[in-house]
N, C-alpha and C positions, 0 to 999 in steps of 0.2 A: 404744566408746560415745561418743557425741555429748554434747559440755559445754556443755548450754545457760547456766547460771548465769555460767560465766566469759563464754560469749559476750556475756549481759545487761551484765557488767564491762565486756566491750572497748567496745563501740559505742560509748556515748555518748565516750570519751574518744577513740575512732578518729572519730568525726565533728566533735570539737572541733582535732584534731591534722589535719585536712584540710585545716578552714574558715584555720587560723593557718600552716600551712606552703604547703599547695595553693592557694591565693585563685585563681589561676588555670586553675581546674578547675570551676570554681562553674559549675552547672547540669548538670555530669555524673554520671551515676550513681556513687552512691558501691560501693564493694564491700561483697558479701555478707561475712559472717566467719562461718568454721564452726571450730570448737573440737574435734578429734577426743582422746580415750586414746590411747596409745603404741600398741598392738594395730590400731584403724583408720586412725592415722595412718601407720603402716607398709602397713598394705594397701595403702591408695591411691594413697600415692607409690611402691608400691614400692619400699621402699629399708630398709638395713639399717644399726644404727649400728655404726661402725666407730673406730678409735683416734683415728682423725682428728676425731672428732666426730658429734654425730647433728643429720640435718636437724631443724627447728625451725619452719618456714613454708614454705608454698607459694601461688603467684599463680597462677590458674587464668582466662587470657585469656576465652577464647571463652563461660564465666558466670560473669565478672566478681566471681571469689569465691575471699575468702583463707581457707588454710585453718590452723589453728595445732595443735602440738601441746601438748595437758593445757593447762599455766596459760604463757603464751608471757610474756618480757621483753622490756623498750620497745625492746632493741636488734633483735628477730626481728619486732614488730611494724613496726618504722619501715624494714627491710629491705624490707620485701613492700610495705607503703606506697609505698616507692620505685618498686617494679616497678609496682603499679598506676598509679603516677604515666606512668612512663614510657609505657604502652601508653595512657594516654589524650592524650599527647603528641603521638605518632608515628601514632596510631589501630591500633587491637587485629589487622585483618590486616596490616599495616604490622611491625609490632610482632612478632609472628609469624615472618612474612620475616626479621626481623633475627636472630633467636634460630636461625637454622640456620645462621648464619655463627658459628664460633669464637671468631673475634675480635670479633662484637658481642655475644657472651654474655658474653664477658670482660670487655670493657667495660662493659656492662650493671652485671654484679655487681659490680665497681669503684665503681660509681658508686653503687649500691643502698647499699653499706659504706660509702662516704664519707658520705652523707648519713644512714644511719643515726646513724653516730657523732656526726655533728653534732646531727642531731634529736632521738634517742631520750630526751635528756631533759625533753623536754614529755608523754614519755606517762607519766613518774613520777607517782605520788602518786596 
């Protein structure tokens, strides 16, 4: 089931956490955020939790919409943040193109982690 309430939570502090890290992004659409239960958010992403940990967010390029699971933390919000960052960097087919290469995936998410940990504490509180 779809979590609007949390979503009504995220936005306003995902739209304050753009304007103070992204400045450089100003006049781009910002990302949709969709909030799924554990039950849809496994459908969609396909994917199953394992010992290693369970996904948490996902950036969905091509309709520019993040999607979280149940009630997400600043570290899984400012991750995918990243990613949208990035695809409006490089531009969303641009952006695409790189995620088929190994090694700009890995990068990617390197980079997504590094600034997560740096940012995620402006979406506290």
């Amino acid at each position: 089931m779809r979590l609007h309430d949390v979503e009504q939570e995220i936005t306003p502090t995902l739209e304050e956490y753009i304007h103070e890290v992204y400045a450089r992004h100003e006049g781009k659409p910002p990302p949709t955020v969709i909030v799924l239960d554990d039950a849809q958010f496994k459908k969609a992403f396909k994917t199953r939790d394992t010992k290693m940990g369970k996904k948490l967010g996902g950036y969905t390029i091509p309709t520019n919409t993040l999607y979280f699971r149940n009630r997400p933390g600043p570290l899984a919000v400012a991750h995918e943040l990243e990613h949208w960052s990035q695809a409006q960097t490089v531009g969303p087919e641009t952006y695409i193109e790189h995620l088929q290469s190994e090694k700009a995936f890995r990068e990617y998410e390197a980079a997504a982690e590094a600034v997560a940990a740096r940012e995620a504490h402006r979406l506290s509180g």
